[in-house]
C-alpha positions in Angstrom: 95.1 174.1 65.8 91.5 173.1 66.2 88.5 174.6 64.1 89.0 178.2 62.3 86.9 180.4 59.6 87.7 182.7 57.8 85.6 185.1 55.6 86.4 185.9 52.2 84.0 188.2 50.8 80.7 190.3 52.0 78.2 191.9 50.0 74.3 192.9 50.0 71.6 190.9 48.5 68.6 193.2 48.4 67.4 194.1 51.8 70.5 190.9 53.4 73.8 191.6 54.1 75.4 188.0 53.0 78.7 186.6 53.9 80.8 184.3 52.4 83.7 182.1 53.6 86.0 178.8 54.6 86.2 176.7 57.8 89.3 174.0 58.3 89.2 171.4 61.5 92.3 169.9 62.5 94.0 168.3 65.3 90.6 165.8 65.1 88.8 168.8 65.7 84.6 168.1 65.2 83.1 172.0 64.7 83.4 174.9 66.2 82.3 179.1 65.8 81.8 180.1 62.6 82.3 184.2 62.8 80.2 185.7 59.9 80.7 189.4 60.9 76.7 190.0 61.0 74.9 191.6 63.3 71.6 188.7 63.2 71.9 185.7 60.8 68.9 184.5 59.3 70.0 181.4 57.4 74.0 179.7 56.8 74.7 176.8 54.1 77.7 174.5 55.3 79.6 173.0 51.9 82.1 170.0 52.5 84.6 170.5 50.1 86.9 167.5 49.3 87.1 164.5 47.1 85.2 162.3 48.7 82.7 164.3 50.7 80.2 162.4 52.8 79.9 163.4 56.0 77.0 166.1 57.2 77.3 169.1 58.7 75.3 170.5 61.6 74.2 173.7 63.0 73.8 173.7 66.5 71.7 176.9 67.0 68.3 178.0 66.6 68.2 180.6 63.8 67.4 183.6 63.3 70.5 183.5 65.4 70.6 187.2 67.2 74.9 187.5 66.9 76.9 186.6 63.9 78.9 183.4 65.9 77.3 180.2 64.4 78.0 177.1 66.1 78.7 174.0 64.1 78.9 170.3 64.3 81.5 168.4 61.9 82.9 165.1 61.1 86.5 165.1 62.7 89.0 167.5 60.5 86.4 168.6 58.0 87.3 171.2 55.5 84.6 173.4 53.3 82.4 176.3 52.8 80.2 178.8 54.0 77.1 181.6 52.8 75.4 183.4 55.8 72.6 186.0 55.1 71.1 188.3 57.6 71.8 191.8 58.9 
C-alpha cells in the first residue's frame, strides 16, 4: 500500500489557514507526499505516534513550500501525525 495521508480537520488561525491530519507507511514504505489541501505552507510538525516512538521525521523541502504536497522522510512503516499552517 505504501505511504498515505489523510486530513482530518481544517480551520483558520488568525490570518493561517491550518491543517490537520494522519500519515500510515506500509509495505516498508520510508515517506512519501503529505497532501495538506493549502494553497502555500509555511511550516508542518510531523508526530510519531506509537508506543515506542524513536525514530525522526524529515521534511525534504524547503519551506515556505509554494503547493500544499509536502514531501517526507520516515523510518520504514512509520505511523503519526500532522499540523500544516499556511494559505
Amino acid at each position: 500500500m505504501g505511504f498515505t495521508s489523510t486530513i482530518t480537520e481544517t480551520t483558520v488561525f488568525g490570518n493561517k489557514r491550518v491543517a490537520f491530519g494522519t500519515f500510515t507507511g506500509d509495505g516498508g514504505s520510508t515517506g512519501g507526499e503529505i497532501e495538506t489541501g493549502l494553497d502555500r505552507v509555511d511550516m508542518i510538525h510531523l508526530q510519531q505516534s506509537g508506543s515506542s516512538a524513536v525514530n525522526a521525521t524529515s521534511i525534504n523541502e524547503t519551506l515556505p513550500l509554494a503547493s500544499g504536497d509536502v514531501t517526507v522522510v520516515t523510518a520504514p512503516d512509520m505511523v503519526g501525525f500532522w499540523i500544516a499552517y499556511g494559505a
